[in-house]
Phi, psi and omega in degrees: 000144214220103149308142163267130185326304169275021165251343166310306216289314174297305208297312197279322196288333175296322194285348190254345175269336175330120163337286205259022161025290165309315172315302208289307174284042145270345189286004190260349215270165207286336185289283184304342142298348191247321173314297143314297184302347181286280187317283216273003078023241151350321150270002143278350183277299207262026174269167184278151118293013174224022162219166202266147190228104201271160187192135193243142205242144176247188206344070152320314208037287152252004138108015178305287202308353176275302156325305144319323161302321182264035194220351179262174183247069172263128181269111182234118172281315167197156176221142197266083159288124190249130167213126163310339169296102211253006141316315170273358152325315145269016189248343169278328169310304163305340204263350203238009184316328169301304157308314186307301222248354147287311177109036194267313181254115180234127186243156162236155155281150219190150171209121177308327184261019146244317353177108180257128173220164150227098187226179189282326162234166165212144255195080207227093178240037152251017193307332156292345173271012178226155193292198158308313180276327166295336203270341182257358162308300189307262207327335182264352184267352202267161193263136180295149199063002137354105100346082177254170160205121176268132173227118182227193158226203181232068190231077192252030167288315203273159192268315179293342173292084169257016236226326191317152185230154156229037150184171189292327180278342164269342153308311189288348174273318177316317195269329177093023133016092149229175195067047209244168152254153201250157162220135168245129182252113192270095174226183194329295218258345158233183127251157176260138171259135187236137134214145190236144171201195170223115194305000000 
């Protein structure tokens, strides 16, 4: 993955228009970032190169992990970022302007287990910020033949987390999963769980 200059440039202009500053750069912190480079990683191995890929991200949040996908060498015709947060609409936006200004990007304000789409993926790496019962509303809610991924971890320290799993197989039983591939991303202070499938 090769970042473009002038998408650095948009990353720091979100962080300087941000309301909450501080916020915005947890979205950088290294654990969220390795986090990411993990998933898109992964979807670069298992996307097609010879078809183009819409892809809807649910807690988008300042829109980091969308940049990065358009920064992979994943052919994405446009990607939606949804977050509840109606804070974050405009700092994903900024973070992701050149696509935005392709008609490549779009973010809402949004709540993922009503959130209606058709896109080739979907995308959830908040799954610890949602209960139990929502979290399997989303899942049931993904359209059959969906490429989906889910991440959530065992970091049950944050008041907001309220969700934590402690392995990739029990995420996928919250939800009824099967057939899925596992990742685990391993840092200092927590792991992270990843599973992908085709719903």
């Amino acid at each position: 993955m090769k970042i473009e200059l002038e998408d650095i440039m948009f990353w720091m202009d979100a962080i300087r228009n941000s309301e909450d500053r501080d916020r915005t750069l947890e979205s950088f912190w290294k654990g969220q970032l390795r986090s990411k480079q993990a998933l898109v990683k992964m979807l670069e191995y298992k996307c097609d190169y010879r078809k183009q890929y819409s892809i809807t991200i649910h807690g988008g949040w300042n829109g980091v992990l969308a940049s990065l996908l358009f920064n992979s060498c994943i052919d994405i015709c446009n990607i939606r970022s949804v977050d509840i947060d109606p804070a974050c609409e405009e700092t994903a936006k900024t973070m992701n302007k050149n696509q935005e200004m392709e008609g490549r990007f779009t973010a809402h304000t949004g709540d993922m287990c009503t959130d209606k789409y058709n896109t080739d993926i979907v995308i959830n790496t908040s799954c610890e910020h949602v209960d139990k019962v929502k979290l399997k509303q989303w899942f049931d809610n993904i359209p059959e033949g969906t490429m989906y991924v889910m991440q959530s971890n065992n970091y049950s320290e944050l008041e907001e987390h309220i969700n934590c799993v402690n392995s990739a197989g029990e995420l996928a039983e919250s939800v009824g999963a099967k057939d899925y591939d596992v990742e685990e991303i391993v840092l200092p202070k927590y792991t992270r769980y990843m599973i992908s499938g085709i719903k």
